[in-house]
C-alpha positions as CSV (number, residue, x, y, z in Angstrom):
1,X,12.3,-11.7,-5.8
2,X,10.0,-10.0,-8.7
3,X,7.5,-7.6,-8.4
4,X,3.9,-8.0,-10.1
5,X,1.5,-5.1,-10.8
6,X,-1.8,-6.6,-11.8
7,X,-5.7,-5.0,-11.9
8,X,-8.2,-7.0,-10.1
9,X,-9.7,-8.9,-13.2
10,X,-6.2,-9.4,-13.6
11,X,-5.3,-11.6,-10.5
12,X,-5.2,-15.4,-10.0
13,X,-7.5,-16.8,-7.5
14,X,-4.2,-17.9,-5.5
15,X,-2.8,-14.5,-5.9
16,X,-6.2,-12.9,-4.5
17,X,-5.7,-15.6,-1.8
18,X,-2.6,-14.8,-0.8
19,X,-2.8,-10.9,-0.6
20,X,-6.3,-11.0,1.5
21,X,-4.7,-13.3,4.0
22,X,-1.5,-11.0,4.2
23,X,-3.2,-7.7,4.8
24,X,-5.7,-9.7,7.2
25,X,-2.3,-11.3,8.9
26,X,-1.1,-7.8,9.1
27,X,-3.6,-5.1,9.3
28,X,-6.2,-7.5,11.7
29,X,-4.2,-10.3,13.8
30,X,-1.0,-8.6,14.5
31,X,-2.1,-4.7,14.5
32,X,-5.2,-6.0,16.5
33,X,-7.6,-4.3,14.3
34,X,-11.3,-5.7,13.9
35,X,-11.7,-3.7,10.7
36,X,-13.7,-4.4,7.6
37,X,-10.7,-5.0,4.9
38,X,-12.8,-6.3,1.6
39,X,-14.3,-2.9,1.2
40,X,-15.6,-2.8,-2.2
41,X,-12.2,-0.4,-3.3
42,X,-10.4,-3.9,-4.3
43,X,-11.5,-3.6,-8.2
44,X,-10.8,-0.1,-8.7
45,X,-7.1,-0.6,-8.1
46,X,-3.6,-2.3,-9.1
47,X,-2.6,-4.8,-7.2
48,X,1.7,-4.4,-6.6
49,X,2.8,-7.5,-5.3
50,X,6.4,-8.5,-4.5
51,X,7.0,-12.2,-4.2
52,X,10.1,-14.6,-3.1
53,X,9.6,-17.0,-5.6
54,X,5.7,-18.1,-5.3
55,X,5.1,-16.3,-1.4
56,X,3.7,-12.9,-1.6
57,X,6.1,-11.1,0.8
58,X,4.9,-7.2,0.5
59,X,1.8,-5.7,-1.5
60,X,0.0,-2.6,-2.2
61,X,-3.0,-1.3,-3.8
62,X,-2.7,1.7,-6.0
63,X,-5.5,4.0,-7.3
64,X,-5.4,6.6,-10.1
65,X,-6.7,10.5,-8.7
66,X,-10.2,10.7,-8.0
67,X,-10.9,7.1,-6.9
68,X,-9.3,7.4,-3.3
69,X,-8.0,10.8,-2.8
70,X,-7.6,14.1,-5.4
71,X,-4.2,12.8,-6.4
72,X,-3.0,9.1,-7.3
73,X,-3.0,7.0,-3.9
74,X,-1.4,4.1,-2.5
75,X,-2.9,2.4,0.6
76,X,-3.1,-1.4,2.3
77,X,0.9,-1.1,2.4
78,X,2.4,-4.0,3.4
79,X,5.7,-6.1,4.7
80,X,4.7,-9.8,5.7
81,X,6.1,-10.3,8.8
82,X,9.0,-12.6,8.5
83,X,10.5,-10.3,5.7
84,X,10.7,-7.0,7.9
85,X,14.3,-5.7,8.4
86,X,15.7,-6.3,4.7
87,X,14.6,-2.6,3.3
88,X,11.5,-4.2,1.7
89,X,9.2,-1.1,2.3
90,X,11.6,0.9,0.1
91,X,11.5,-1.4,-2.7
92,X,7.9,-1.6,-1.9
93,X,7.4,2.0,-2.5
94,X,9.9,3.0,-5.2
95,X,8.3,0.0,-7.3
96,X,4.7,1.9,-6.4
97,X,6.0,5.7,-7.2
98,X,7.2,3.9,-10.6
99,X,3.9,2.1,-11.0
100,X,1.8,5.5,-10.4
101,X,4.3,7.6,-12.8
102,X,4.1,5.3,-15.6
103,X,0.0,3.9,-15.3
104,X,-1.0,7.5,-14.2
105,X,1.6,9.7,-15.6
106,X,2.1,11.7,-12.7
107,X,4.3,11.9,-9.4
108,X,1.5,13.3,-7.0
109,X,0.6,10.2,-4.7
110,X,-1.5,10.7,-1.7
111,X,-1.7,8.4,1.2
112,X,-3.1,7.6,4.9
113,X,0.1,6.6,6.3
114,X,0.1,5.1,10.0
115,X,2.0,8.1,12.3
116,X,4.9,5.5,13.1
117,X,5.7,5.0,9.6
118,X,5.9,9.4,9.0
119,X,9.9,9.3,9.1
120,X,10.0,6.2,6.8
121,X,7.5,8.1,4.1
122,X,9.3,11.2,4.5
123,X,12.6,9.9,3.8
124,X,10.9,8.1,0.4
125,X,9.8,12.2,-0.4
126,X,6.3,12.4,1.3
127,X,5.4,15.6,3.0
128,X,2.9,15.3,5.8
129,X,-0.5,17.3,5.6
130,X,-2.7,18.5,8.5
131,X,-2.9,17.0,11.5
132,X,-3.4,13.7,13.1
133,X,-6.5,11.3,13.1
134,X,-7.7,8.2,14.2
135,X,-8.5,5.9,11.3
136,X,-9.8,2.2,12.8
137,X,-8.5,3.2,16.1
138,X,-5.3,3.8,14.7
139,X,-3.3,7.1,14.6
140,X,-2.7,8.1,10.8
141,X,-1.5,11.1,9.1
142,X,-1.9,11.9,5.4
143,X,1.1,12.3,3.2
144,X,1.7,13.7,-0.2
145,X,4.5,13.4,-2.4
146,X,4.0,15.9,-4.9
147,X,7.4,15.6,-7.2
């Protein structure tokens, strides 16, 4: 398994493939979510993908402050499926707290995380801000990890 951080001029055509049709596998199909994914935020950000040889297995978008949120930000989060259950996520996010310390210089990140996942972000540091919203018909909660 390695781990690929990449901007979007950056990506192969069978990389861009292959992390559109796993957040649409994901965040569309099995979260039952008619939402509009490609939403113009795709070339502000690094790409962080994890792969298992050639298959992209878990991804993330990262954005420095001021493009998403006030601080750094990390959204489209992402585990494919088959791959759940072996502590992925973790090694998801410790590979994008890394990627925003040393391409942004800071440890403030920022994200909209789904309300399930607020022990999972927690135990990775995150602090939970405000209340709960709807975001796509989704509940979501923003966290902040801010050391």
């Amino acid at each position: 398994m390695h781990a690929i951080v990449k901007s979007f001029r950056e990506l192969t055509t069978e990389e861009l493939y292959q992390l559109l049709a796993l957040r649409s596998e994901v965040f569309v199909v099995e979260q039952d979510c008619a939402y509009q994914d490609v939403d113009g935020k795709d070339q502000e950000a690094l790409h962080l993908m994890l792969f298992d040889e050639t298959v992209l297995i878990a991804y993330a978008r990262i954005f420095p402050a001021g493009a998403y949120f006030d601080k750094a930000s990390a959204g489209r989060i992402v585990v494919k499926c088959s791959h759940r259950g072996k502590k992925l996520g973790v090694e998801l996010m410790k590979a994008v707290i890394n990627t925003v310390k040393d391409r942004y210089n800071t440890s403030e990140i920022s994200l909209s995380a789904q309300t399930y996942l607020k022990k999972f972000y927690m135990d990775l540091g995150f602090e939970a801000v405000g209340e709960e919203y709807l975001e796509d018909g989704i509940p979501h909660i923003l966290m902040e990890k801010l050391r």
